[in-house]
N, C-alpha and C positions, 0 to 999 in steps of 0.2 A: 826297231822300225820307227822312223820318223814320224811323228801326229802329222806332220803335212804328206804323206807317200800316197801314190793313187792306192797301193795294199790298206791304208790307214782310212781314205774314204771308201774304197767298195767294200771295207769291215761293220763300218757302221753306217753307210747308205743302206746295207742289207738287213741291219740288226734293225734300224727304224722301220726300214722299209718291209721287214718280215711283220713288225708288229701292228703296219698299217695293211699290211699282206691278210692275217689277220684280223683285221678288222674289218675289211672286205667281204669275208666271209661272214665275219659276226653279221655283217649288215645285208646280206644276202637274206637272214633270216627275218632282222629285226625290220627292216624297211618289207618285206612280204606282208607279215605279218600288220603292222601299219597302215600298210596301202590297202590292204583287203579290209581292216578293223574302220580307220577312219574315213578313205578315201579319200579320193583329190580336194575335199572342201579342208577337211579336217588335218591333211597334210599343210593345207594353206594357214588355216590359224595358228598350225604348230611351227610354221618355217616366219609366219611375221611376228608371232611370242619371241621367238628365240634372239630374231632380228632386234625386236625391240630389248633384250635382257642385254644382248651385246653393244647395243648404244648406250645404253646407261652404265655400263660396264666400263666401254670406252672414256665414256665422259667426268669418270670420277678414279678412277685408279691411278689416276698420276703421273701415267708411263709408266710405272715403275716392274713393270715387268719385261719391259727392255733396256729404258734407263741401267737398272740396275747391276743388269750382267758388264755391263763393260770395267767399273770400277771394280765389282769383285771377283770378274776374272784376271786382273791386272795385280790385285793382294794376292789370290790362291797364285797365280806364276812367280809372283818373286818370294815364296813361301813364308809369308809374315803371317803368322798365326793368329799373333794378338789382333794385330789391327783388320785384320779379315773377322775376327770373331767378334769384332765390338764393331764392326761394319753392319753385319748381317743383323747385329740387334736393331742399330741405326734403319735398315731396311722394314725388318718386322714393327716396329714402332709405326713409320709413315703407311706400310701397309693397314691397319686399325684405324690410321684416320682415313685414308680412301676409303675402305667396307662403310663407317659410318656417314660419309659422303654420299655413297652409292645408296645404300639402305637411304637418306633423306631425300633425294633423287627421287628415287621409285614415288614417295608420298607425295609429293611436292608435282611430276609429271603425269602421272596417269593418265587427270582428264585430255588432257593436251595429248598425249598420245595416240587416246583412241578416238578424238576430235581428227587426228592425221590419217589413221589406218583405217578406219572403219568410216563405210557410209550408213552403216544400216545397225540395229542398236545400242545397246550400254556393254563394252566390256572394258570399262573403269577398273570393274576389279581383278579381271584377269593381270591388268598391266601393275596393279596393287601391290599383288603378291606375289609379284615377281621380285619385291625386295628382298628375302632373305639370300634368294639365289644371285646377286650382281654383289650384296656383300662377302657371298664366298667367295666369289671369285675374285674382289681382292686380296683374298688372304692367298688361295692357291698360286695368282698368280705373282709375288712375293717372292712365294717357298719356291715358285718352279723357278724362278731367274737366279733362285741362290743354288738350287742343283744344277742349271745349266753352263753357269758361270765356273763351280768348282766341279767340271767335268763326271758327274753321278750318271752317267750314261745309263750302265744299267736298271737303279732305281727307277729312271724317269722310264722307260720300255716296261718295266713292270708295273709302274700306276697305270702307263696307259692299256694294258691289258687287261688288268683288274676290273680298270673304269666301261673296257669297253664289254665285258663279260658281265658285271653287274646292271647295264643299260638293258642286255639282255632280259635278263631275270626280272627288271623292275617295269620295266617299258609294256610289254608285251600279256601281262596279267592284267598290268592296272587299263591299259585301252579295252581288251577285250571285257574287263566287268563296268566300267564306267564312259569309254568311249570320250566323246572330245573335255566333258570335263576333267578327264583327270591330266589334261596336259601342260597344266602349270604343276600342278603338283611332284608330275615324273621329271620336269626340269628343275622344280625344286630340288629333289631325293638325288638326282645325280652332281648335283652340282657338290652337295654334301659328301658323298663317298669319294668324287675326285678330289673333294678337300682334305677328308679325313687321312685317304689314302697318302697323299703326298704330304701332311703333317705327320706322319709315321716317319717315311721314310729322311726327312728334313731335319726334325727333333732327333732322331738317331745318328746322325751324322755331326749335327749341331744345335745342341739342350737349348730350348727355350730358357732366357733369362732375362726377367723383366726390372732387375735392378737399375738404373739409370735410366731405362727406355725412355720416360718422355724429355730428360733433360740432352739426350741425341737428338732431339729432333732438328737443334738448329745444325749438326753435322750435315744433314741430309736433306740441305735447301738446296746445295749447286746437282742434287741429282734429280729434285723434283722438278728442278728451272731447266735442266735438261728435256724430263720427263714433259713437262708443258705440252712443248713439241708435237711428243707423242701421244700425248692427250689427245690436241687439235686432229691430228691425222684418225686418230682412230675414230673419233668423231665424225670426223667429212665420211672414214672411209664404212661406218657402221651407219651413218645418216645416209650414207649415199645408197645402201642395200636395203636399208629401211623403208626410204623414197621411193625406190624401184618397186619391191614387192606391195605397198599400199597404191601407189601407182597402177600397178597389173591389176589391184583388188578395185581400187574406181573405176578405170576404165575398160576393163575387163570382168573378170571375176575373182572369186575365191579360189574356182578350178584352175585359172589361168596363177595363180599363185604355186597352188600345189605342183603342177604342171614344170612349172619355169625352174621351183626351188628343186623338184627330181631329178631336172637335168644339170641344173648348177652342180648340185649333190656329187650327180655321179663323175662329171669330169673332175670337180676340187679333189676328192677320193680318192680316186685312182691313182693321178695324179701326184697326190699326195703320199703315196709310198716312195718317193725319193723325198719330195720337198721336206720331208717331217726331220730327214736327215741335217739340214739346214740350219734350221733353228737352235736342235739339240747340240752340233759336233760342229758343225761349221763354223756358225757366225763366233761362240766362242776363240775360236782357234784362228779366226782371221783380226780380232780386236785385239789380242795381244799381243800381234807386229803393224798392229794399225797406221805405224809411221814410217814402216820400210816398205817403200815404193815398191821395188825387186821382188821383196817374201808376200808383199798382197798381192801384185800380180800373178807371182805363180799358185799360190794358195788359190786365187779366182780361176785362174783357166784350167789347172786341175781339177776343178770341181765343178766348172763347168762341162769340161769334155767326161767325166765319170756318172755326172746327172743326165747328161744327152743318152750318153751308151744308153743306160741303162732303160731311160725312160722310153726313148722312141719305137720301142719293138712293142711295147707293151700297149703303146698308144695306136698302134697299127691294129694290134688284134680286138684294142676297144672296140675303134671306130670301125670294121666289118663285123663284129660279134654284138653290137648294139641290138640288131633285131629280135637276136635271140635272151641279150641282159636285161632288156627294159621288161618283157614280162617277165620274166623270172626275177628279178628281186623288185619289181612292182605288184602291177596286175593289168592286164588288157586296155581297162583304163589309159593306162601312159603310153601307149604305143606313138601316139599321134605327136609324141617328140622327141621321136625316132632321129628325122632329119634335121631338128633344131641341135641333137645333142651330138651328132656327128661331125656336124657343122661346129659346134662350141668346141669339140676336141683338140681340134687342130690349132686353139689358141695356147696348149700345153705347152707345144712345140716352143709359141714367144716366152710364155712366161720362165721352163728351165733353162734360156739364156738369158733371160733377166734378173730375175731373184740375187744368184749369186752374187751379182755385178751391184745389185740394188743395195745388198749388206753392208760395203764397204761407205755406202755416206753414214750407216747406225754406227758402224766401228770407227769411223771418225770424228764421230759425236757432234756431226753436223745438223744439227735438227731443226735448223731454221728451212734449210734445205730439203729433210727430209719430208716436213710438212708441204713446201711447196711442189715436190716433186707427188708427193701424195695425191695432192688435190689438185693438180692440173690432171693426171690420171680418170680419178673418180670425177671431173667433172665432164670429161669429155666421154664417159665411160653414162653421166647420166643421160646426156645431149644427146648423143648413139641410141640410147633404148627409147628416148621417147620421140624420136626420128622411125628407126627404125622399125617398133612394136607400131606404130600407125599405117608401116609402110605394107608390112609383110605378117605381122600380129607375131607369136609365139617365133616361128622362125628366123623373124627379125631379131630375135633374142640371142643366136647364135650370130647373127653378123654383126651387132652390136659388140657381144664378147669378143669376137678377132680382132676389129679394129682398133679396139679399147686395147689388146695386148698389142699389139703392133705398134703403137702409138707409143705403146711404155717401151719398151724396147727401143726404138729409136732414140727416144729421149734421156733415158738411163744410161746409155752406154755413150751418148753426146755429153752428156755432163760430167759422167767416168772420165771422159778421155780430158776435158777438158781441165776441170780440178784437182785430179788425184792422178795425173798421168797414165791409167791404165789402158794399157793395149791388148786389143785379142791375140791370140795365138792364133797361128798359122792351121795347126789341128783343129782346132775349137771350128774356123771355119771351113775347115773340107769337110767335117763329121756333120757339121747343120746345114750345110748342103745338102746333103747325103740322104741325110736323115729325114729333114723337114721336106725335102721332096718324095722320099715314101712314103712320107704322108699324107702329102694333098694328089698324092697317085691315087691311095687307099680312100681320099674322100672322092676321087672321080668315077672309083668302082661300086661305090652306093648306087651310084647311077644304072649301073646294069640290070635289068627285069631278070633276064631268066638264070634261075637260082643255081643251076650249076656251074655255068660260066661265071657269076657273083663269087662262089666257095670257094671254088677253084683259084680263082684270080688273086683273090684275098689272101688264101695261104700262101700260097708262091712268093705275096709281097712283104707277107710274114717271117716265112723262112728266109729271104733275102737281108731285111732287116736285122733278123737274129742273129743270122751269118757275121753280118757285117759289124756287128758290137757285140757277139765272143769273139772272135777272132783279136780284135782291137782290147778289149776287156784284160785276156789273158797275156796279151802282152805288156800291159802297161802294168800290169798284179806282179810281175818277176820284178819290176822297176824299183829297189830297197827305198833310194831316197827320192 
């Protein structure tokens, strides 16, 4: 069976997408639980912590946990042992100096931090001690681009199960005895076990050896000059969510935080049972024909029409089952963004024809590009919520998110066609046709008051969806190459 066969992506669209399947559930309990313990104030501290740990994260890792995969999925394919294995030290090396980057970060920004997020006390040291947890993550993020790069599919399905079962057990003890203080500390503790976990499985594959490491480091300047790039980007694109949620916190509230981050939550989530497939299986396996026009194209529209299938049935029964998900893995509380997150659903639609399409500027190691394609994104994506959030408050939050995906969409697939010669497929656009108009059906039948006419309508648009991508599914699964 071919790595590039639609059999080869609904293998592992499904194997990700079971583990983010999953995790939906894990979070069914742990977000209940959360939302009843903290509630919408204390969801809000915990969604601009986070925010703030992934900007300082962003800003000192180097890129290197995407830099990294293209040049050692390029050794693992032409099967050079040596120079993959003294690549990978070259990697772990520059990873030690980002973590110590990061950790100086943390000391160095704090007060500035919570001079941006906060109007109203000192929480200096919440944003303090958020240093050990942005130096894990450059180590993990490191270890993940060397498994993703030499194809560890399964390891990486089982950290994230591990990680997401442990969040479980660690999250949910420590809120309910300690409540909003213990929430640097549970993003500490996790940060450590998905590090731990994925130096298990890393070191087992390929032994830590620090012999030469720091005399590598000059190997590994054209991957951090790469990586720049994605420094910058990650920056715009983790300052631009950062901006948002202190934004909603001044001019709004804390609730409006908690509020906004639930419904981002739940569409990225969802969602994110195919996209998770992307990172792991995809983007590998599309940088190692990076220069044949012919194998990216089809590598892209195969993956684009087997992320469509799959996704848009699933995003029909979101978007009419919201009334019933928002209390059930919140609490009563969050109902009132109901119609904001129904409305943000249907920007799924833009994003799984984009993404795919968006990989191939990281696999051509365009990153001058990639940054500015980032941040024209996040900047019209900030101009939309503080437009919008004025216009319409919280709901404006969903039309914000559409426009901003619509906008990428356009633009990604204008600069595809224009630099890298790619063209859609003929399928790719009857199926999002198809598709993305059951779905702003599915957002027209929110509209309807009485409740049986609403179910009723809904499943019919569900079963029609389902129909229409098995049917298509299992034909293209017989298809060997």
């Amino acid at each position: 069976m071919s790595d590039n066969s639609y059999r080869h992506i609904l293998k592992y669209t499904g194997v990700f997408g079971g583990v983010q399947g999953l995790n939906v559930l894990i979070s069914l309990v742990r977000n209940k639980c959360v939302a009843l313990l903290l509630g919408p104030g204390g969801m809000g501290l915990l969604s601009l912590l986070n925010t703030a740990m992934q900007f300082m994260s962003q800003a000192t890792n180097l890129g290197i946990a995407t830099s990294a995969i293209r040049h050692v999925s390029e050794l693992f394919d032409a099967g050079e042992e040596g120079p993959l294995l003294h690549y990978i030290k070259v990697v772990r090396a520059w990873c030690l100096v980002a973590a110590f980057l990061g950790v100086a970060l943390c000391f160095v920004a704090a007060p500035l931090l919570d001079l941006m997020s906060f109007s109203w006390g000192d929480h200096t040291l919440h944003f303090f001690l958020l240093a050990p947890a942005v130096g894990m993550l450059a180590i993990t993020g490191g270890e993940t681009a060397i498994l993703k790069a030499t194809r560890r599919l399964r390891p990486l399905a089982i950290i994230q199960i591990w990680a997401m079962i442990a969040s479980l057990f660690i999250a949910i003890p420590l809120y309910y005895f300690f409540g909003n203080p213990a929430i640097v500390p549970v993003i500490t503790m996790m940060a450590f076990v998905t590090m731990f976990l994925t130096l298990i499985y890393s070191y087992r594959f390929y032994p830590l050896s620090l012999k030469g490491s720091w005399e590598a480091l000059d190997e590994g300047k054209p991957m951090v000059k790469l990586g720049i790039a994605f420094i910058l980007a990650g920056v715009v694109g983790s300052g631009s969510e950062m901006f948002i949620r202190s934004f909603l916190n001044v001019q709004g509230s804390l609730d409006d935080v908690g509020l906004y981050n639930a419904a981002y939550m739940m569409v990225v989530t969802y969602a994110g049972m195919v996209f998770s497939a992307l990172d792991s299986d995809y983007f590998p396996r599309l940088s190692a024909v990076n220069q044949d026009i012919l194998a990216s194209n089809d590598i892209i529209n195969r993956q684009l029409e087997m992320s469509l299938l799959m996704v848009a049935p699933m995003l029909v029964a979101f978007i009419i089952g919201l009334p019933i998900l928002i209390p059930l893995l919140f609490s009563n509380e969050f109902v009132s963004i109901v119609p904001m997150t129904q409305l943000a659903a249907t920007s799924m639609y833009m994003k799984v024809l984009t993404l795919p399409v968006a990989y191939l500027t990281l696999a051509r190691g365009r990153s001058r590009s990639y940054l500015l394609l980032e941040t024209a994104y996040f900047v019209f994506f900030v101009a939309a919520v503080w437009v919008c959030y004025e216009q319409w408050g919280l709901y404006g939050m969903g039309i914000a998110l559409v426009a901003a995906h619509v906008f990428d969409l356009i633009m990604i697939h204008l600069y595809a066609r224009f630099q890298f010669a790619y063209r859609v497929s003929r399928p790719v656009v009857r199926y999002s046709l198809v598709q993305t108009g059951l779905g702003f059906l599915a957002l027209g039948i929110t509209w309807i008051e009485k409740p049986l006419t609403y179910w009723v309508s809904g499943s019919l648009l569900f079963m029609l969806s389902a129909a229409f991508s098995l049917i298509l599914i299992r034909r293209k699964a017989r298809k060997i190459a």
